[in-house]
Backbone as JSON Lines, residues from 0, in Angstrom:
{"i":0,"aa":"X","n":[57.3,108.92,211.99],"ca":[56.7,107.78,211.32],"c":[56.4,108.15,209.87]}
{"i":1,"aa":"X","n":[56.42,107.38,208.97],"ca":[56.88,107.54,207.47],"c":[55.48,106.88,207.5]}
{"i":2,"aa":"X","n":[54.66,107.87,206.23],"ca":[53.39,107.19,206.2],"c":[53.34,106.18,204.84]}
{"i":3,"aa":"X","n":[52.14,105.32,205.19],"ca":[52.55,104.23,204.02],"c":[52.19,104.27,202.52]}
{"i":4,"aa":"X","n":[52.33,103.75,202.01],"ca":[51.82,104.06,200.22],"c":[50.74,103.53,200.21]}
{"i":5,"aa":"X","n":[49.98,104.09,199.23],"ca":[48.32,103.16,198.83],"c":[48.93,102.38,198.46]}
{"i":6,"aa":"X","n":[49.51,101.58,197.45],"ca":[49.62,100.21,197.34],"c":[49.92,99.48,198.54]}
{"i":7,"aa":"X","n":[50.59,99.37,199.57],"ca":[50.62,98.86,200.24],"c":[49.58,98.92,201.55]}
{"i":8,"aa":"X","n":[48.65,99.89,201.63],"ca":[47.87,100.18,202.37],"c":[46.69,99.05,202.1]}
{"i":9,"aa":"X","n":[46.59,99.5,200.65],"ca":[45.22,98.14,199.98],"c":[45.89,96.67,200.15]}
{"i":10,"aa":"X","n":[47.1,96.53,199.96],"ca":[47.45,95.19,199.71],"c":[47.41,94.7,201.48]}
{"i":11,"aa":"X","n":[47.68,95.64,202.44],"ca":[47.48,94.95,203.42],"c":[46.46,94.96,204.13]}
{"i":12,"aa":"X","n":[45.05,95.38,203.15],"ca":[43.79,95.28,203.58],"c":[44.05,93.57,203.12]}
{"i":13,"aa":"X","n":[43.66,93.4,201.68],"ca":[43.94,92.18,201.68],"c":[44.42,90.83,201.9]}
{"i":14,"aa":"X","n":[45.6,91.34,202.87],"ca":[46.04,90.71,203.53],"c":[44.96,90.28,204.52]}
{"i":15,"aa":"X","n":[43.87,91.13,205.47],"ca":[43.98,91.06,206.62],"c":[42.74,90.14,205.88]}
{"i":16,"aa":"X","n":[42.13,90.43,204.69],"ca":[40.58,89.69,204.3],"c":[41.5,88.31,204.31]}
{"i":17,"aa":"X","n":[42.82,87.76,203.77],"ca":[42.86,86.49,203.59],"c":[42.55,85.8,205.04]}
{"i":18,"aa":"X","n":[42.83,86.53,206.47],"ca":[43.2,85.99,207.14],"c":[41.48,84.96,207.92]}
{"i":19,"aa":"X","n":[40.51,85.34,206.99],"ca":[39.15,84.79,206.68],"c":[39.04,83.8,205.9]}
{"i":20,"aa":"X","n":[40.22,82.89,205.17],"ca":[40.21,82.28,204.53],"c":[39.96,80.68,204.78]}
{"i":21,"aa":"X","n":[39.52,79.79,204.48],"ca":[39.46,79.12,204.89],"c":[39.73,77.39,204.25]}
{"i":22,"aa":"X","n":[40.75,77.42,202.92],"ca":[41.65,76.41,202.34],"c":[42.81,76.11,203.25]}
{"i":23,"aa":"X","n":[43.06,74.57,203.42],"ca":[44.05,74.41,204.46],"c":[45.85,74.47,203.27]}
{"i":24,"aa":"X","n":[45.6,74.92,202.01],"ca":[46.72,74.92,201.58],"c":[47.73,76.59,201.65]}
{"i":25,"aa":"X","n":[46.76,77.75,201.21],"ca":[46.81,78.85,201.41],"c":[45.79,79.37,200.88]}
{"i":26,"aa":"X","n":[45.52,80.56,201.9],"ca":[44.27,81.63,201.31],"c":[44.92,83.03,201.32]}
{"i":27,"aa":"X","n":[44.26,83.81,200.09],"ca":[44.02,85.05,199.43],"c":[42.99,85.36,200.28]}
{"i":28,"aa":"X","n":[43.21,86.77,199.98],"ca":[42.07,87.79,199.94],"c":[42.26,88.96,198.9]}
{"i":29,"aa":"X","n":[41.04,89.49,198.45],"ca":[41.33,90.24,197.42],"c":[40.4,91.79,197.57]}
{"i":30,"aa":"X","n":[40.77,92.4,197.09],"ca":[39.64,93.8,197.3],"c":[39.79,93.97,196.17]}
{"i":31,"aa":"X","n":[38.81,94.97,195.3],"ca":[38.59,96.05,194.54],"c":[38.5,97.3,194.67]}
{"i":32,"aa":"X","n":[39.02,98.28,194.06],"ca":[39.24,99.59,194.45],"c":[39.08,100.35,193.06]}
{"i":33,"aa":"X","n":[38.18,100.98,193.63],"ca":[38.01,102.29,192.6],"c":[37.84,103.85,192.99]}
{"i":34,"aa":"X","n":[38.57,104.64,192.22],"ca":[38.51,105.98,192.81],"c":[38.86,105.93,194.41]}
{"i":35,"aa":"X","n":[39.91,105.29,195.22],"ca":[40.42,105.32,196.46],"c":[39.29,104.97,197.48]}
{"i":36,"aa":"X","n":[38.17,103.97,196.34],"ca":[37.13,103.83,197.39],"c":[37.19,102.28,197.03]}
{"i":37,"aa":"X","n":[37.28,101.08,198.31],"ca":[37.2,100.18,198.17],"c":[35.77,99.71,197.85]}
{"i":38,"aa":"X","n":[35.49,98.38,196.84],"ca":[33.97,98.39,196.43],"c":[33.96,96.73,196.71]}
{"i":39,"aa":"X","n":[34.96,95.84,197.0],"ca":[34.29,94.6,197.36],"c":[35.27,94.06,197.82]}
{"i":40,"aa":"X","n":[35.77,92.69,198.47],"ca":[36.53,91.86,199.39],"c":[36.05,90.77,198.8]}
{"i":41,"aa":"X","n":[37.16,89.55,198.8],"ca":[36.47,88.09,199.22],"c":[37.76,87.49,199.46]}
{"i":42,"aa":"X","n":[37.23,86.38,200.32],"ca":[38.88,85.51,200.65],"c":[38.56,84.11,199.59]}
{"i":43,"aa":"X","n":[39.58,83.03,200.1],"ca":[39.49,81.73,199.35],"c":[38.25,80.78,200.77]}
{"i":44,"aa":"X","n":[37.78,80.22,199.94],"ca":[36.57,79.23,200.63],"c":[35.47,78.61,200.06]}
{"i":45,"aa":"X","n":[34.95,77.93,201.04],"ca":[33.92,76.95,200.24],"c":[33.07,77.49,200.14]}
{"i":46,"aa":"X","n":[31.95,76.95,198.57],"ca":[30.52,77.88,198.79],"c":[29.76,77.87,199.79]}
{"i":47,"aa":"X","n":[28.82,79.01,200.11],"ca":[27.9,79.2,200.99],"c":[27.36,77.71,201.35]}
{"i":48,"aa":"X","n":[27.57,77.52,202.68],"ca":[26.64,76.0,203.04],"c":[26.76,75.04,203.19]}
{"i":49,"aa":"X","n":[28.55,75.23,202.75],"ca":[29.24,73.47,202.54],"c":[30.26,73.7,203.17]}
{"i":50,"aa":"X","n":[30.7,72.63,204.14],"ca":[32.18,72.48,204.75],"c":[32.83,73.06,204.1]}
{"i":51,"aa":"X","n":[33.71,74.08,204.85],"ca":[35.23,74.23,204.77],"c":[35.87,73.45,204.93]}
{"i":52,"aa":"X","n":[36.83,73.14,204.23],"ca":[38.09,72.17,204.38],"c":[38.97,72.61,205.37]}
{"i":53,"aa":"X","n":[39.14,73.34,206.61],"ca":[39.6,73.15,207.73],"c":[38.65,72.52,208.69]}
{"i":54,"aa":"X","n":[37.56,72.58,208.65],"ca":[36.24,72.05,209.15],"c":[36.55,70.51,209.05]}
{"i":55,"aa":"X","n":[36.81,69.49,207.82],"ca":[36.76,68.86,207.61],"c":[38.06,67.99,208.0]}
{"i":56,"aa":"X","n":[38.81,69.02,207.56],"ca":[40.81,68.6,207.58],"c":[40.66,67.9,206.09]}
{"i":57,"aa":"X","n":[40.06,67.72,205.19],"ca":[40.57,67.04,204.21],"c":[41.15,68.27,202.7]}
{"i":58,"aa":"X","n":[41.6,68.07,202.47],"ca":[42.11,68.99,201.36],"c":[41.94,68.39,200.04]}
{"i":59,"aa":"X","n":[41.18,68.83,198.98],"ca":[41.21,67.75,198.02],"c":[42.28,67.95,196.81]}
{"i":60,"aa":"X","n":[43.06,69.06,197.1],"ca":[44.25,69.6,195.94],"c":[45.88,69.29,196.53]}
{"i":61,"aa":"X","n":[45.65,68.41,197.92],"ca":[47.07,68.61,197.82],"c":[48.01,67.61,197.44]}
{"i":62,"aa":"X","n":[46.98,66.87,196.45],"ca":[48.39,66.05,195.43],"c":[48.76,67.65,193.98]}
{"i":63,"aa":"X","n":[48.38,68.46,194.02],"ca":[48.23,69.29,193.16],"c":[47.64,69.81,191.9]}
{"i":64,"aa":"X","n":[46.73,68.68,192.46],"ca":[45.55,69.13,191.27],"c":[44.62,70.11,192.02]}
{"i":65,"aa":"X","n":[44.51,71.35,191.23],"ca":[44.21,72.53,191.72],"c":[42.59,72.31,191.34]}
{"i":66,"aa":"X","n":[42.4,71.73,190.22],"ca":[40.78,71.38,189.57],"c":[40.19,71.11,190.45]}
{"i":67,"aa":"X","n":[40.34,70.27,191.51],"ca":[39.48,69.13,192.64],"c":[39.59,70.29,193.81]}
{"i":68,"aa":"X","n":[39.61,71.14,193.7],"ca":[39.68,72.8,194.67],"c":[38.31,72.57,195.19]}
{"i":69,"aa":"X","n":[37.72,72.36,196.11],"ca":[36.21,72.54,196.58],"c":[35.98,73.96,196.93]}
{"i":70,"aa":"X","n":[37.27,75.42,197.52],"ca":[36.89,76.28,197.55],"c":[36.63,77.28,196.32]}
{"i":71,"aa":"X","n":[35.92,78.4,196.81],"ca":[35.63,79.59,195.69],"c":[37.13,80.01,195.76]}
{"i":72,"aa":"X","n":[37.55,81.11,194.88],"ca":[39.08,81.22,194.8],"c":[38.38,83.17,195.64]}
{"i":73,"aa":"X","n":[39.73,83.95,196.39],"ca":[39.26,85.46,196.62],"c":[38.79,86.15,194.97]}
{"i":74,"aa":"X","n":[39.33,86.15,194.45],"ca":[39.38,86.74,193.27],"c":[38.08,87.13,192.92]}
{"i":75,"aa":"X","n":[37.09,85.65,192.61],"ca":[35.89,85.14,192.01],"c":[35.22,85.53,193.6]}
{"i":76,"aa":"X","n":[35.32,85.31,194.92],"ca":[34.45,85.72,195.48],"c":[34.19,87.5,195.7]}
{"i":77,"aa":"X","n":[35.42,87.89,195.13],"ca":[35.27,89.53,195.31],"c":[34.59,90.37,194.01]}
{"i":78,"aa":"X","n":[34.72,89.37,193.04],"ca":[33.88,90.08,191.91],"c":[31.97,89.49,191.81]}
{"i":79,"aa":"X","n":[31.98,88.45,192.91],"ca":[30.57,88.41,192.93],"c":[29.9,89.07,193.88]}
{"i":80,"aa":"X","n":[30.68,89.72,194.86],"ca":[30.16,90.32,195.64],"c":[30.29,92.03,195.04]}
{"i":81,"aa":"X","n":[30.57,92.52,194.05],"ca":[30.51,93.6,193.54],"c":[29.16,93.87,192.43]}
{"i":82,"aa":"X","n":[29.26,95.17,192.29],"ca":[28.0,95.89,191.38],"c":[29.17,95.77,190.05]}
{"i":83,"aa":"X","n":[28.87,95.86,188.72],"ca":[29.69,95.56,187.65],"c":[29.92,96.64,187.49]}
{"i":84,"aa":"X","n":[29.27,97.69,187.65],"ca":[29.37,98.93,186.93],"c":[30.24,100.01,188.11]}
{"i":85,"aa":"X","n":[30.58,99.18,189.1],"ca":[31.69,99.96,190.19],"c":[32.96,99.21,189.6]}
{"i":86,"aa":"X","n":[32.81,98.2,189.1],"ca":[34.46,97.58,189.29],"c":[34.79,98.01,187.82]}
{"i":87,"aa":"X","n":[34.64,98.77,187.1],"ca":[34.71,98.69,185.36],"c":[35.98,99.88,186.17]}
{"i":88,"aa":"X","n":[37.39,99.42,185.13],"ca":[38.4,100.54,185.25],"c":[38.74,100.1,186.68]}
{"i":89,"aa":"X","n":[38.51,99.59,187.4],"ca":[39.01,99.3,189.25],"c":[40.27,98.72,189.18]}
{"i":90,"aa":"X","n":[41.14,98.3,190.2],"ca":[42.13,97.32,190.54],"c":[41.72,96.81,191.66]}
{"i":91,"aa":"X","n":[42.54,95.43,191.53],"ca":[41.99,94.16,192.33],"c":[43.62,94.2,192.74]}
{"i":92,"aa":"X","n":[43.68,94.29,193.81],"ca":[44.69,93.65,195.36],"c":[44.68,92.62,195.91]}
{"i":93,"aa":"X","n":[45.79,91.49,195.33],"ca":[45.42,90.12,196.02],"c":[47.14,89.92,196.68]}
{"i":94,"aa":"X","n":[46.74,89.48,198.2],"ca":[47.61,88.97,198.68],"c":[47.36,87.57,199.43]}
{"i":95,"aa":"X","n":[48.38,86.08,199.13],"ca":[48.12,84.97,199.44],"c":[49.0,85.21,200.3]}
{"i":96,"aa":"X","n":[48.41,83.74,201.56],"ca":[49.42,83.32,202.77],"c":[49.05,82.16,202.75]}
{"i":97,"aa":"X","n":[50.38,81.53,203.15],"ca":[50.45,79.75,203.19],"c":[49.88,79.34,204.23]}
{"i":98,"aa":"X","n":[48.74,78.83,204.25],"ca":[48.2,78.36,205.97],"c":[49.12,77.63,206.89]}
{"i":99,"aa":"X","n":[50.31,76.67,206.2],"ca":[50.26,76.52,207.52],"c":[51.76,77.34,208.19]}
{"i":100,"aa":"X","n":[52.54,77.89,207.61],"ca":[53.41,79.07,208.21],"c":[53.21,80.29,208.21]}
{"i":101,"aa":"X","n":[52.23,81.31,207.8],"ca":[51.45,82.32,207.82],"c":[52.52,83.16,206.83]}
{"i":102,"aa":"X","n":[53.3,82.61,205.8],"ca":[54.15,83.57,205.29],"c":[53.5,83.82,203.83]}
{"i":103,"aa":"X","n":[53.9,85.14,203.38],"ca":[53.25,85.57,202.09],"c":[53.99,84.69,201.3]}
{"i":104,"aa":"X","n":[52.75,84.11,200.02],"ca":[53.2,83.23,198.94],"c":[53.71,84.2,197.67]}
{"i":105,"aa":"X","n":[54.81,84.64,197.74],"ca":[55.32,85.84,196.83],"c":[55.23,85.11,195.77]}
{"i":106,"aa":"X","n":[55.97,84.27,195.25],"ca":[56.09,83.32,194.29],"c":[55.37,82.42,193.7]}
{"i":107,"aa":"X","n":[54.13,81.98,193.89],"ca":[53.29,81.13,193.89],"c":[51.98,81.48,193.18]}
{"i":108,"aa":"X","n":[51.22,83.1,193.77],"ca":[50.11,83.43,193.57],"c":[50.56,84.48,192.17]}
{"i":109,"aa":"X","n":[49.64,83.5,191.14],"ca":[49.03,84.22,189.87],"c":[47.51,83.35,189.55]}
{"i":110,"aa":"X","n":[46.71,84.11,189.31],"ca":[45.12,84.21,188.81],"c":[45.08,82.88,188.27]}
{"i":111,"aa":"X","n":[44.48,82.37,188.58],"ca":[44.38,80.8,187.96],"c":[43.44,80.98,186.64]}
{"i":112,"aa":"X","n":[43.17,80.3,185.27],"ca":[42.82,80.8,184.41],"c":[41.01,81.06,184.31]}
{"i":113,"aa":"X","n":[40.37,80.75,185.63],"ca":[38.91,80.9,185.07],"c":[38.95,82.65,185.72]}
{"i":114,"aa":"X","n":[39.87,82.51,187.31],"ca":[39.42,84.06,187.66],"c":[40.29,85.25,186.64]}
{"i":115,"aa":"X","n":[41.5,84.66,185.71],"ca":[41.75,85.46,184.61],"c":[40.49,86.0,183.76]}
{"i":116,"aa":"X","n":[39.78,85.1,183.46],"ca":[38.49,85.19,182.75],"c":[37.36,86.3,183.85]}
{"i":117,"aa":"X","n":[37.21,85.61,184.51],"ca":[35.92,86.85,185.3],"c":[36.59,88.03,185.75]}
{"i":118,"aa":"X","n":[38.01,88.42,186.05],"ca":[38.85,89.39,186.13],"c":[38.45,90.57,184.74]}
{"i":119,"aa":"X","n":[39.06,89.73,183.87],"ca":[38.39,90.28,182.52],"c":[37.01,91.0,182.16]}
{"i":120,"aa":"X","n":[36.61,89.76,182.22],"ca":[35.07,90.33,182.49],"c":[34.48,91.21,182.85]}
{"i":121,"aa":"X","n":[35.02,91.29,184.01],"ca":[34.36,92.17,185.07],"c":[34.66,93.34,184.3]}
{"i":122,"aa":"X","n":[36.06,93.91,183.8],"ca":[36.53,95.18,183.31],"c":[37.64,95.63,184.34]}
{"i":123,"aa":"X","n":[37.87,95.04,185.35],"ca":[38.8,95.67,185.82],"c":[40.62,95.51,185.19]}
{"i":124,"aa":"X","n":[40.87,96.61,185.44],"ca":[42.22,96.97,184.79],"c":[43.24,96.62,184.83]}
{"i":125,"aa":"X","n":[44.03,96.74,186.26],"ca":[44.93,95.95,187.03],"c":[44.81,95.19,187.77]}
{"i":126,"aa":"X","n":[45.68,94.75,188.47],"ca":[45.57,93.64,189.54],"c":[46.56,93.59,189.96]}
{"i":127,"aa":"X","n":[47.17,93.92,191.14],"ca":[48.36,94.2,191.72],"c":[48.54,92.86,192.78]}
{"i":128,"aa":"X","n":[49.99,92.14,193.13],"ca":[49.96,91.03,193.89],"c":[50.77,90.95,194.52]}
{"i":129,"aa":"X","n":[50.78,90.86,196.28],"ca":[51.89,91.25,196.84],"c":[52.92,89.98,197.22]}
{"i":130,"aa":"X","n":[54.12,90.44,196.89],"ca":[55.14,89.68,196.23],"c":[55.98,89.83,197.86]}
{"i":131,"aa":"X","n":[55.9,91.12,198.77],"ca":[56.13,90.7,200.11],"c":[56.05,91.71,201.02]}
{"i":132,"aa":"X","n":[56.26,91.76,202.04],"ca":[55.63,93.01,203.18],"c":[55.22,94.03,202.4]}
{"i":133,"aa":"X","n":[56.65,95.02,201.21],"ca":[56.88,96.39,201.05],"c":[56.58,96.08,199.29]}
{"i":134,"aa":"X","n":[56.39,94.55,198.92],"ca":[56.98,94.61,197.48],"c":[55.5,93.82,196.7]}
{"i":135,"aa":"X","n":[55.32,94.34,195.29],"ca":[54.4,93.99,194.62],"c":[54.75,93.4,193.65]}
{"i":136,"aa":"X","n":[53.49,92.9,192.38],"ca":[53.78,92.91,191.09],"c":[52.31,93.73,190.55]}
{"i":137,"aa":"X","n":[52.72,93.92,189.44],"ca":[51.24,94.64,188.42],"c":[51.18,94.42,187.08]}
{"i":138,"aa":"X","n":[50.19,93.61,187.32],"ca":[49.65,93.2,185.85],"c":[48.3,93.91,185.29]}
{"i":139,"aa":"X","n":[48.54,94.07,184.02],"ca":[47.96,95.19,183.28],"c":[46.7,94.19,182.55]}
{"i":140,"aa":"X","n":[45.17,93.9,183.0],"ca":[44.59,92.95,181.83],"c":[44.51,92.83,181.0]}
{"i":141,"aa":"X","n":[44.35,94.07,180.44],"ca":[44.3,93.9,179.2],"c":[45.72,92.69,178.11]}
{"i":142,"aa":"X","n":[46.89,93.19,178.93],"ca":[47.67,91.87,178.5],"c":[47.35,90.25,178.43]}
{"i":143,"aa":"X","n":[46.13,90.43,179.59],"ca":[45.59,89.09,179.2],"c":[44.91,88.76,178.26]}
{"i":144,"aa":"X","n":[43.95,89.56,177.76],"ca":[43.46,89.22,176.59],"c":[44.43,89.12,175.19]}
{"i":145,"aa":"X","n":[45.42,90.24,175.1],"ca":[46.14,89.97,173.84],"c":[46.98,88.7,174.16]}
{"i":146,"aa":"X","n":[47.57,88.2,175.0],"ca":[48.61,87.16,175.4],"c":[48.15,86.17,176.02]}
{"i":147,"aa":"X","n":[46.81,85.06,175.16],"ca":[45.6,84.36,175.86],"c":[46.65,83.4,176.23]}
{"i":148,"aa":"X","n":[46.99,83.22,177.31],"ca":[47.78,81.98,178.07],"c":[46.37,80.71,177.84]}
{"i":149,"aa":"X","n":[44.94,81.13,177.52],"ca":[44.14,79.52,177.46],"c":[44.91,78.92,176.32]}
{"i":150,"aa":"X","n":[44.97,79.47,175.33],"ca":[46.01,78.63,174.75],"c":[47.31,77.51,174.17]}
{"i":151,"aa":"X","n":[47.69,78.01,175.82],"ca":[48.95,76.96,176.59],"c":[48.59,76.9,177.8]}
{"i":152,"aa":"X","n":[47.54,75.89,178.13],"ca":[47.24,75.3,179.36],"c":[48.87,74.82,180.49]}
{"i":153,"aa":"X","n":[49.39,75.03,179.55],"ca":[50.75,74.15,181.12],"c":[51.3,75.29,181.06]}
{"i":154,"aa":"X","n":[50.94,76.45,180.72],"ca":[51.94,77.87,180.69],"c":[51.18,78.1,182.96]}
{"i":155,"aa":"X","n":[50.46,77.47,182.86],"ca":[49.4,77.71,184.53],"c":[49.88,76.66,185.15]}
{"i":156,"aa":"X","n":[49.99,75.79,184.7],"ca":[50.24,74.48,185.43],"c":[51.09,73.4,185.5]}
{"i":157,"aa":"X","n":[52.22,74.21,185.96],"ca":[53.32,73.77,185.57],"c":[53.77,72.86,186.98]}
C-alpha cells in the first residue's frame, strides 16, 4: 500500500467536514493547517439558530444568484472558528461536493469574493482546492491582493 500525500490527506479531511454541510446546492468543507497541525474546520450552512435549507427544502440561490445564499460559506466558517494568530502563514483546504450527486465540484469551486477578503485577512497563505480524488489547484494569496478581481465584479460571476 502506497502511502498518501499530505495534500491529499488534508484535502480529504475536508472532504469528510463537507459531508456536514448543509446547502441543498453543494457544500465545502474547509480546514486550516499550520505546521502539520490542523487549527480549524467549517462546512457550508446556515447561521447558528436558523433553518438549514435542507430542513426547509427551499434554496434561495438556485436561480443563481449566489447573494440571496442564506448559508455561512466553509471558508468564513473555518476562519471564525480559529485563533488569528494560529492561522497567520497557514493553508486552507477546501473541497466542494454537489449535493445532489455527491461528486467533487472540480470546476466550479473558487472563493467567492467576501471569503477572498477574510482569507486575506486572516493571513493565511495558500489555499489549495481539490480539483478531484488525486488532483488539486494552489493559489498563492497574496496574488489576491496584487490582482484585486473586486475590481471586475463579473471576473466571479460569470
Amino acid at each position: 500500500m502506497q502511502r498518501k500525500d499530505k495534500i491529499n490527506y488534508y484535502l480529504d479531511i475536508a472532504q469528510t467536514v463537507s459531508e456536514r454541510g448543509t446547502c441543498m446546492m453543494g457544500n465545502s468543507g474547509a480546514i486550516i493547517v499550520k505546521n502539520d497541525r490542523i487549527i480549524s474546520t467549517g462546512y457550508t450552512g446556515s447561521p447558528r439558530g436558523r433553518k438549514n435549507c435542507i430542513d426547509t427544502n427551499i434554496c434561495m440561490c438556485e436561480d443563481g444568484e449566489v447573494n440571496n445564499c442564506r448559508s455561512v460559506h466553509a471558508e468564513a466558517n473555518c476562519i471564525i472558528s480559529a485563533a488569528y494568530h494560529e492561522m497567520i502563514g497557514g493553508t486552507m483546504y477546501i473541497c466542494t461536493i454537489d449535493s445532489s450527486e455527491g461528486n467533487i465540484l472540480d470546476d466550479v469551486h473558487t472563493c467567492c469574493p467576501m471569503c477572498k477578503k477574510l482569507i486575506i485577512n486572516a493571513g493565511i497563505d495558500r489555499v489549495i482546492i481539490r480539483t478531484s480524488p488525486t488532483e488539486h489547484k494552489e493559489i498563492i494569496v497574496r496574488d489576491w491582493v496584487f490582482n484585486d478581481d473586486s475590481l471586475n465584479v463579473t471576473a466571479y460571476y460569470k
